[in-house]
C-alpha positions in Angstrom: -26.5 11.2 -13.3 -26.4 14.9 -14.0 -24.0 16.7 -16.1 -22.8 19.2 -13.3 -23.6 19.9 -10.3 -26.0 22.9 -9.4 -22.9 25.4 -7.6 -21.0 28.4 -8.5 -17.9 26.3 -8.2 -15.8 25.6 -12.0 -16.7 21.7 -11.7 -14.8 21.1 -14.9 -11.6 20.9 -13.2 -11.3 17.6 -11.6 -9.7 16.3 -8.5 -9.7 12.5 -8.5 -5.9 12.2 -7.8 -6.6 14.3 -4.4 -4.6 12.4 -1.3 -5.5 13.1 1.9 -1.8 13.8 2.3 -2.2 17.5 -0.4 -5.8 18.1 1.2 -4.9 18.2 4.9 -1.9 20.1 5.1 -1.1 20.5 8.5 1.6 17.9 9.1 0.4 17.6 12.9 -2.7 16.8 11.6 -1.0 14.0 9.2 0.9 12.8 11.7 -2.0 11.8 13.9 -4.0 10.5 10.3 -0.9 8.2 10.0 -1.2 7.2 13.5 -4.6 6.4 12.7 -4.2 4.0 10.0 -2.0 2.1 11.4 -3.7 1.4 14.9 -7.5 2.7 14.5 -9.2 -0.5 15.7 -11.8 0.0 12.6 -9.5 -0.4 10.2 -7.5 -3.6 11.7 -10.8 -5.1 11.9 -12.1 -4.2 8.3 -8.6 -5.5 7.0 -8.9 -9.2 9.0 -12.9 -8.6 7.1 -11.0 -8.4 3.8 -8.4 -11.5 4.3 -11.7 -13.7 5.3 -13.0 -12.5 2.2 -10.2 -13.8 -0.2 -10.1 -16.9 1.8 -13.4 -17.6 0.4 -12.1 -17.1 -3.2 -9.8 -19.7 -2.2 -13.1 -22.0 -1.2 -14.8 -21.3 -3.8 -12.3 -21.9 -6.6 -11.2 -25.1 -4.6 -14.8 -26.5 -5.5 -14.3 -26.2 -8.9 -11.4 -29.2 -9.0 -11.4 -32.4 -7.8 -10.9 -33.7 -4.5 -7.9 -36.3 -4.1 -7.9 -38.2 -0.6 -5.3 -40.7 0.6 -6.8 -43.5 3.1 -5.7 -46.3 4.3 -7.5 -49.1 6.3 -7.6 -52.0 8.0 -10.7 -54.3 8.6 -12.0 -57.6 9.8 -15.7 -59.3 7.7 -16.9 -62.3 9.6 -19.0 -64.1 7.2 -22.3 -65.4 8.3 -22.8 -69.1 8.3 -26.0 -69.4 6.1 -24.3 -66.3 4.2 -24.4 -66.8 0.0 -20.6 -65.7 0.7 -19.7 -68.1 2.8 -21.9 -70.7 1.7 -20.3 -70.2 -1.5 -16.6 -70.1 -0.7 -16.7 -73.0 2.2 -13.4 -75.2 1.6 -12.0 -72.3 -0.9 -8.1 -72.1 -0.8 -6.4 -68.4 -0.7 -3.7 -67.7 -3.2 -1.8 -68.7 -0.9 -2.9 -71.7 0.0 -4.6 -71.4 2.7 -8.3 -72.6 3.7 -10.6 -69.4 3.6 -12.1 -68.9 7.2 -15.2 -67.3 8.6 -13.3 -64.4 9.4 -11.5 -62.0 6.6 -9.1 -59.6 7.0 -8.9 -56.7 5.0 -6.7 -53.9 4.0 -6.7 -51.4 1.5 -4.3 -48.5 0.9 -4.4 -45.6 -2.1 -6.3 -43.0 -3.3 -9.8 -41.9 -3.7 -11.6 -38.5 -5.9 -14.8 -37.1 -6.7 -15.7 -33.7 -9.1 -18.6 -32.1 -10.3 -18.6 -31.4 -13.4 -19.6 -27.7 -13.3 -22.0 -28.2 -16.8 -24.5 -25.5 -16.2 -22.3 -22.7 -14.6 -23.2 -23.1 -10.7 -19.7 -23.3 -9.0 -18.3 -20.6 -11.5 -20.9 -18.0 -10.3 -20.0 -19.2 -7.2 -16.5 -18.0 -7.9 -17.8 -15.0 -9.4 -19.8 -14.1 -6.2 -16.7 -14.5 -3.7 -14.4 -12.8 -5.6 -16.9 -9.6 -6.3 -17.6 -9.7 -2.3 -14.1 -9.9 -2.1 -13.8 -6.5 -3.7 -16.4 -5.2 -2.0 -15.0 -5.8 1.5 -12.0 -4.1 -0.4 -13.8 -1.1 -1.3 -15.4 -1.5 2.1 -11.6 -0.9 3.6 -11.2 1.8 1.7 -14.6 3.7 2.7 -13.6 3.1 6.1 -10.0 4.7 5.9 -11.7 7.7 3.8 -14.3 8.2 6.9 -11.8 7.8 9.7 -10.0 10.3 8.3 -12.9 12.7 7.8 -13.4 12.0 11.4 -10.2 12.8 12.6 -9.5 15.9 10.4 -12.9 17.3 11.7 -12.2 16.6 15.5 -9.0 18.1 15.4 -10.4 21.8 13.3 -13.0 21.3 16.7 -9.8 21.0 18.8 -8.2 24.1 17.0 -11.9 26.0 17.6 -11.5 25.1 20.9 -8.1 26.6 21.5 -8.9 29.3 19.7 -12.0 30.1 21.3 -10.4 30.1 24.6 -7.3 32.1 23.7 -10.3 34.9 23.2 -12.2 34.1 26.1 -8.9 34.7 28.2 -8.4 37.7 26.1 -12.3 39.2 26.4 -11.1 38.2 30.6 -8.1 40.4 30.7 -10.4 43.1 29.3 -13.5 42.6 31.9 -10.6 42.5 34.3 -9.4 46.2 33.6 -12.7 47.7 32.9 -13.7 46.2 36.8 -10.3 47.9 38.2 -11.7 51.3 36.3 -15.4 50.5 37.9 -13.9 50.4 41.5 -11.8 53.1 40.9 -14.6 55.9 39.6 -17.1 54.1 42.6 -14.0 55.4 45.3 -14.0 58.6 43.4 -17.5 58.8 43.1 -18.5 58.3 40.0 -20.1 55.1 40.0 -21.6 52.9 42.3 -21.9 49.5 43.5 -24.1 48.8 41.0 -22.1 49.0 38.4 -18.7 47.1 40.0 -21.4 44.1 40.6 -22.5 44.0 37.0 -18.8 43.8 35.4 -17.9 41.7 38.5 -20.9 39.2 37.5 -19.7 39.5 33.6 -16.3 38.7 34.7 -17.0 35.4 36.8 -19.5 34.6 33.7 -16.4 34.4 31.4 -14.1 32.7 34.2 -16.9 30.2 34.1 -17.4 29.7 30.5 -13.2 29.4 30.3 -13.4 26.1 32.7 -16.2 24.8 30.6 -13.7 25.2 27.3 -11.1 23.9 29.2 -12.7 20.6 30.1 -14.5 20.5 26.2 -10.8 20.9 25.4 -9.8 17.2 27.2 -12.6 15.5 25.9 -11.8 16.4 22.1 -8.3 15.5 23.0 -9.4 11.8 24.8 -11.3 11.7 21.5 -8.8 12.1 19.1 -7.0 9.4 20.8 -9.6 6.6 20.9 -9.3 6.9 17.6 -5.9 6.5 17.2 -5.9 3.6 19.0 -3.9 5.2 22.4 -4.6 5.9 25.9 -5.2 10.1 26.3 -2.0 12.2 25.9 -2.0 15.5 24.7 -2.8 16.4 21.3 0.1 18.2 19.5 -1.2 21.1 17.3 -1.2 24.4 15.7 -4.1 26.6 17.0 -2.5 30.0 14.9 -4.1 27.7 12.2 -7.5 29.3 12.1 -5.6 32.6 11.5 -4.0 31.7 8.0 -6.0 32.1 5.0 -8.5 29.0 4.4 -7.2 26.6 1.8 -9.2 26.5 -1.9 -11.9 24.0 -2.1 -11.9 21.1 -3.9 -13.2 21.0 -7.5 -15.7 18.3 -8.0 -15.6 17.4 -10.9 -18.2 16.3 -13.1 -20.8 14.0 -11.1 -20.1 10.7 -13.2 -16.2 10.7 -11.6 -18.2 9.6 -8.5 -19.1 5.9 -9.6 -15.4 5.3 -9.4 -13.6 7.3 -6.7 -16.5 7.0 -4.0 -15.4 3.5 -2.3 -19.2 3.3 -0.6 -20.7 2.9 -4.5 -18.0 0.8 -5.3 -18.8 -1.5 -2.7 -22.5 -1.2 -3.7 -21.5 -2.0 -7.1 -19.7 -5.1 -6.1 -22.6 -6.6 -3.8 -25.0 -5.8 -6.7 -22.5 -8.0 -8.7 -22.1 -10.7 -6.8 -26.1 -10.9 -6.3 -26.5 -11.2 -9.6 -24.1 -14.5 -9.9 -26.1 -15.8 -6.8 -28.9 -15.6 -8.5 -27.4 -17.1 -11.7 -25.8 -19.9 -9.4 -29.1 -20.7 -7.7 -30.8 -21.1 -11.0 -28.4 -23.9 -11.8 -29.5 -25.6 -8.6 -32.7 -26.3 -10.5 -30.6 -28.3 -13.5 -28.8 -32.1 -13.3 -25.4 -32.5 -11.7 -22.7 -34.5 -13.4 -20.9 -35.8 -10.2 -17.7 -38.0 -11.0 -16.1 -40.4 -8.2 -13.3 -43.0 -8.4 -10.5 -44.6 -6.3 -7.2 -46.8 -7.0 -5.2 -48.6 -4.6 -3.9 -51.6 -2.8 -6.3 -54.4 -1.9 -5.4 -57.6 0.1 -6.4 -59.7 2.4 -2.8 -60.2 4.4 -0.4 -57.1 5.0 2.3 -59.1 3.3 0.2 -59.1 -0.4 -1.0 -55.4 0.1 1.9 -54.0 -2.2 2.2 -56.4 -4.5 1.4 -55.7 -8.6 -0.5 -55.9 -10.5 -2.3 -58.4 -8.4 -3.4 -56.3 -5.5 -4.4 -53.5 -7.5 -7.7 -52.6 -7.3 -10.0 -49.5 -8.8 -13.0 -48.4 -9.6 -14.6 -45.0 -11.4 -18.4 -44.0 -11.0 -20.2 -41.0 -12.7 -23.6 -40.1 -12.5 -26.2 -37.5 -13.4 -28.4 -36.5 -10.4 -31.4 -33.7 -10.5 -34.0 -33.2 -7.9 -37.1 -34.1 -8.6 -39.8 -33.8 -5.5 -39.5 -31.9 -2.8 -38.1 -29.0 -4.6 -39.3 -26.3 -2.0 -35.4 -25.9 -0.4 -33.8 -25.0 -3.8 -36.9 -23.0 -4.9 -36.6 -21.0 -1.3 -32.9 -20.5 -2.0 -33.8 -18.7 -5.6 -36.4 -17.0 -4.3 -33.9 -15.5 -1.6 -31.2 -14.8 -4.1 -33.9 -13.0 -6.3 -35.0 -10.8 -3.0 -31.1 -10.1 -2.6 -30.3 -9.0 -5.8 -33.6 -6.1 -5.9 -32.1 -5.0 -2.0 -28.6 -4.8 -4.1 -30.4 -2.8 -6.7 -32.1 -0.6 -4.4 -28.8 0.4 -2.6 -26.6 0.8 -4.9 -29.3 3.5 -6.5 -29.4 5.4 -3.3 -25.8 5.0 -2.8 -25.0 7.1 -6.2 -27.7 9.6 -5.3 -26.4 9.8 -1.9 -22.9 10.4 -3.0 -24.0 13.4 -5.4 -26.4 15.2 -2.9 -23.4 14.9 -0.1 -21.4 16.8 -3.0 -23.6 19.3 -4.3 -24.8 20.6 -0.3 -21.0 20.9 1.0 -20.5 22.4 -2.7 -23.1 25.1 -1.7 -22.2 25.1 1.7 -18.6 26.1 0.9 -19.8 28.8 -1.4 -22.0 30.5 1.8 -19.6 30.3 4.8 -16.9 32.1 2.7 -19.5 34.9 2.5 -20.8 34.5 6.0 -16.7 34.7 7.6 -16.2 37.7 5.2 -19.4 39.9 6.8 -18.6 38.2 10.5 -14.6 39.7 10.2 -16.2 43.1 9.5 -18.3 42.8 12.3 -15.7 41.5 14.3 -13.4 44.8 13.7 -16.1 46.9 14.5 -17.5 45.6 17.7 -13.5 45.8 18.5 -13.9 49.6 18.1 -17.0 49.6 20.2 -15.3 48.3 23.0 -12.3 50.8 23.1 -15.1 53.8 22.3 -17.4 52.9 24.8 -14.5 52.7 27.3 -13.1 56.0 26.4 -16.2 57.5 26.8 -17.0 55.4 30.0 -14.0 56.7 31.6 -15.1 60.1 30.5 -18.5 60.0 31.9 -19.8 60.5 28.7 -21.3 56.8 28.5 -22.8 54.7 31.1 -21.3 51.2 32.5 -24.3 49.1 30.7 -23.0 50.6 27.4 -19.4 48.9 28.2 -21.3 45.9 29.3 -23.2 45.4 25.7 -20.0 46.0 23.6 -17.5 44.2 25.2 -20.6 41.5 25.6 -21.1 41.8 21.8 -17.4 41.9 21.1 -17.2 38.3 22.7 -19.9 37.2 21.0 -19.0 38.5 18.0 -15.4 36.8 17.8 -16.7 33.5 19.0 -19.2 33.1 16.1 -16.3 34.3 14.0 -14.2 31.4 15.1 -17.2 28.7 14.8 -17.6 30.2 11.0 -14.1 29.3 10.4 -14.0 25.6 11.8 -17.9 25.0 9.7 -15.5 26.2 6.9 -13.1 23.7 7.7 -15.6 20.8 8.6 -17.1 21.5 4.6 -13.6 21.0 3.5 -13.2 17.5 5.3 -17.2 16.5 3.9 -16.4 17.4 0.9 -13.5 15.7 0.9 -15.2 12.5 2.3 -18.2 12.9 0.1 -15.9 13.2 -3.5 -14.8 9.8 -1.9 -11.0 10.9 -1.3 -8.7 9.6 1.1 -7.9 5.7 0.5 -5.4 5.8 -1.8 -1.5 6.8 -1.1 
C-alpha cells in the first residue's frame, strides 16, 4: 500500500483507538446509536450468523476424535434347514444344556467406535477453515455495527439539515410576509400596483409550499431513523442549534497500512482468503489413503439371563483399514477444482477490498479539506445577501428601488442560506464516511 495518503491532512497522527462514542458527540445522537445496537434487526441477525459459525468449529473439531456409541439389541436368526450352520450344529447342546433349535435369539449390549486417523492433514484444515470463517462472520459483525452507525449518524445530520432548513424557510416567510404588508400598503397609497402585491404574494405561497414539503421530508427522516432502531415512528429527540456550533476536527488517518487491521470488511476478506486456502489444502488430502479405525466391546448372549455374565459373554472386535479412491475420481477432482476457483475469488476480493478501503479514505480526506473552504466562502455570502435584503428594502420603501429588486435578494438570500446549511451537513456526512471508511465504530 502507499506510504501516505495524497491530502493536506498531517496523516502521521493516528486514530485507531477512535470510538464512535469520542467521534459522535452529540449524546442524542448516542443515545439513538445505543438504541441501535441493541435492537437494529441487522445486527441480531449477523450475531445468530456468528453463533452458527462457532457451532461449526464445534463440528469440525468433533470430527477429529472418535465416535463412541452405546447400543443395545435384541434379535431372533432362524437357521435354514440345508444351512452349513445348522447342518452343522443339529443335536448341539447350549451351555446350558439345552438342545440348540432352528431359531436363535440374540442379544447384545455395549459399546461401539470408529476414527479416522487424520494422517495427511484433511480434518485439521477442516478445522482451520471453520474457525477462520468463524472470524470472518466476526469481523462481518463488526463491519455491520460500523455501517449501521455510519447510517444512523448520517440520517440524523439530514434530520438536523432538515430542521434547520425549515427554521429559515419560516424565517425567509416572516420576511415575504412583511415586505407583502409594505406592497399593499404603497399600492393604497399609490405607489405600487397590483403587480407587484401578486409577485411577493406568489413568492410568499412558493415558500409556504416548500415549508409543507420540509415538513413531510422531516417525518420520513424521522420513520427512518426508527426502522433502524428497531421501533414503531416516534419522534426523534435532537438538537437542531447543532449545525450552529463550530464543526468538530477531522479525523487523522493515519498512515494507509493501519487499514489492514482496523477496517473489519478487509479483515473479513482476510479471513475468507484464509479459510480458502485450508479448503484447498483439505481437498487435496481427498486425493490421499484414509486410515479409518472401527471397533466394539460388549455383552453377547443368546438368553437375557447370560447377557451380563464375565468373561464369558464378552465379546469384541477392532478393524482398521486403509482406503483410497481409485476410479471414478471425477467427484473429488470437481471438489479441488472448486476449492482452487474459491481461493482466486478470495484473492481477488480481498485485493479490492484494501484498495477499496484506501480510495474511500483518501476522497472523504479531500473531500473534508474542500467543504471547509466551500462553508467559509458560502458564510460570507450568506452575510452579504443578508445585507441585500435589508438595502433593497430600505430603498424599496423609499422608491429608490423597484419591487423585482426585493424579489431577487430576498430570493437569493434564501437560496443562499439553504446551500449554506446543505454545506454544513455534506461536512458532517464526510465526517461519518470517513469515520466508516478508517473502519471505526465496532469496538467499545
Amino acid at each position: 500500500m502507499p506510504a501516505a495518503y495524497a491530502t493536506s491532512i498531517n496523516s502521521n497522527t493516528d486514530s485507531i483507538n477512535i470510538t464512535w462514542e469520542t467521534c459522535f458527540s452529540d449524546p442524542l445522537l448516542t443515545a439513538l446509536i445505543d438504541t441501535a445496537l441493541n435492537n437494529n434487526f441487522d445486527v441480531l441477525s449477523m450475531l445468530q450468523r456468528v453463533e452458527a459459525a462457532r457451532a461449526e468449529i464445534l463440528f469440525a473439531k468433533g470430527r477429529m476424535l472418535p465416535t463412541v456409541d452405546a447400543g443395545i439389541s435384541a434379535g431372533v436368526i432362524r437357521l435354514g434347514e440345508y444351512s452349513a450352520d445348522w447342518a452343522g450344529n443339529e443335536g448341539s447342546q447350549y451351555v446350558n444344556g439345552e438342545m440348540m433349535t432352528q431359531r436363535i435369539p440374540d442379544y447384545y449390549l455395549g459399546f461401539s467406535a470408529s476414527w479416522e486417523a487424520d494422517i495427511w492433514g484433511k480434518l485439521k484444515n477442516q478445522k482451520k477453515a471453520a474457525y477462520s470463517r468463524y472470524l470472518s462472520s466476526v469481523e462481518g459483525s463488526n463491519w455491520v455495527v460500523t455501517s449501521l452507525i455510519a447510517e444512523i449518524s448520517s440520517i440524523y445530520y439530514e434530520l438536523l439539515s432538515l430542521d434547520n432548513q425549515l427554521e429559515i424557510i419560516r424565517e425567509t416567510i416572516q420576511i415575504q410576509e412583511n415586505a407583502l404588508e409594505i406592497v399593499k400598503i404603497q399600492k393604497r397609497t399609490g405607489t405600487a400596483n397590483e403587480l407587484a402585491v401578486k409577485q411577493f404574494e406568489g413568492q410568499l405561497l412558493n415558500t409556504k409550499n416548500m415549508e409543507r414539503a420540509l415538513y413531510k421530508e422531516i417525518i420520513s427522516t424521522e420513520n427512518i431513523i426508527n426502522f433502524l432502531l428497531g421501533r414503531f415512528p416516534q419522534p426523534i429527540e435532537r438538537s437542531p442549534a447543532l449545525f450552529s456550533n463550530e464543526f468538530p476536527e477531522g479525523l487523522a488517518p493515519g498512515i494507509p497500512s493501519t487499514l489492514l487491521q482496523r477496517r473489519p470488511d478487509i479483515r473479513e476478506a482476510e479471513f475468507e482468503l484464509m479459510a480458502a486456502k485450508a479448503d484447498v489444502a483439505s481437498a487435496k488430502a481427498a486425493f490421499l489413503p484414509s486410515l479409518n479405525v472401527t471397533g466394539d466391546i460388549g455383552f453377547n448372549a443368546f438368553d437375557p439371563s447370560y447377557l451380563i455374565r464375565t468373561p464369558e459373554s464378552i465379546a469384541y472386535g477392532l478393524l482398521g483399514g486403509l482406503t483410497a479412491p481409485l476410479i471414478n475420481r471425477s467427484a473429488i477432482k470437481a471438489e479441488f477444482k472448486q476449492a482452487n476457483a474459491y481461493q482466486l475469488d478470495a484473492l481477488y476480493n480481498y485485493h479490492k477490498t484494501i484498495l477499496n478501503g484506501y480510495v474511500e479514505v483518501a476522497n472523504e480526506m479531500v473531500n473534508l479539506d474542500n467543504l471547509d473552504e466551500m462553508y467559509a466562502f458560502k458564510s460570507e455570502e450568506v452575510e452579504a445577501l443578508n445585507q441585500s435584503i435589508d438595502i433593497s428594502t430600505r430603498l424599496f420603501r423609499t422608491g429608490r428601488a423597484n419591487y423585482l429588486e426585493v424579489l431577487l435578494a430576498q430570493q437569493n438570500a434564501l437560496e443562499a442560506k439553504l446551500d449554506l446549511i446543505d454545506t454544513r451537513k455534506q461536512q458532517y456526512l464526510a465526517l461519518t464516511k470517513i469515520y466508516k471508511a478508517l473502519g471505526g465504530g465496532w469496538y467499545k
